[in-house]
C-alpha positions in Angstrom: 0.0 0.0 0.0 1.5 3.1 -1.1 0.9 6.4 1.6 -2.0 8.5 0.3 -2.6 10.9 3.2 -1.4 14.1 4.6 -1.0 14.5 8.2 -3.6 17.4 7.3 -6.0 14.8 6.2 -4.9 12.3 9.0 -5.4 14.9 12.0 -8.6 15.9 10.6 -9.5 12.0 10.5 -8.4 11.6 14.0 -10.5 14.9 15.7 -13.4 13.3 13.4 -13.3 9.7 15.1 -12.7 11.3 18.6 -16.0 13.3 18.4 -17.8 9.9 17.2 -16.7 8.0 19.9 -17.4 10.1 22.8 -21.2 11.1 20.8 -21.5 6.8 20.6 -20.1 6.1 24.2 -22.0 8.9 25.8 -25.2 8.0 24.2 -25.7 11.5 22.5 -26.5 9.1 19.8 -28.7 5.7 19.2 -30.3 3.5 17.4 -28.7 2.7 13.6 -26.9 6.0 13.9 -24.9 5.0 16.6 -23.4 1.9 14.7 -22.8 3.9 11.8 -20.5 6.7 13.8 -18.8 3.5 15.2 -17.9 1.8 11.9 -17.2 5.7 10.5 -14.8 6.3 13.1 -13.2 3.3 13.3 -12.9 3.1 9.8 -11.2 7.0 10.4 -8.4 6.1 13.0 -7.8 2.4 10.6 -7.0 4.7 7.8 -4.8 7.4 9.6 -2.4 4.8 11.3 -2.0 3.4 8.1 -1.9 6.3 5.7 -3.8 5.2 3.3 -7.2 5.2 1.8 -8.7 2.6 -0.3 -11.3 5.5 -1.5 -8.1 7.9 -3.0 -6.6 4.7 -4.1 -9.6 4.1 -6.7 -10.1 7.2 -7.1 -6.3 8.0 -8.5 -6.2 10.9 -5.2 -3.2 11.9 -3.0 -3.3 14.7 -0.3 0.5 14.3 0.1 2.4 17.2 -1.1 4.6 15.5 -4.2 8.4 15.7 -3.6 10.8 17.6 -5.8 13.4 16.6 -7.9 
């Protein structure tokens, strides 16, 4: 897997799957929208550890600034 993701993107992604978490586990939030800010967030903190997006991927995108020559 080749990196994708900015650490723009990446904090973003993190402050995202924070304020999901503590909306699920305070039980701001129920039912069938609980579960989906679960899987979102989790889904948020997979892809910023990792750098990579399978969503850029397809879609040929790359927040990383490109290096120079």
């Amino acid at each position: 897997m080749k990196k994708n993701m900015s650490n723009n993107d990446r904090f973003i992604r993190i402050v995202i799957a924070v304020i999901l978490l503590f909306l699920y586990f305070t039980h701001r939030i129920h039912g069938y929208m609980a579960t989906l800010a679960l899987v979102v967030a989790v889904i948020f903190l997979f892809t910023s550890f990792l750098r990579w997006c399978a969503v850029y991927q397809v879609l040929g995108i790359s927040t990383l600034k490109k290096k120079k020559k």
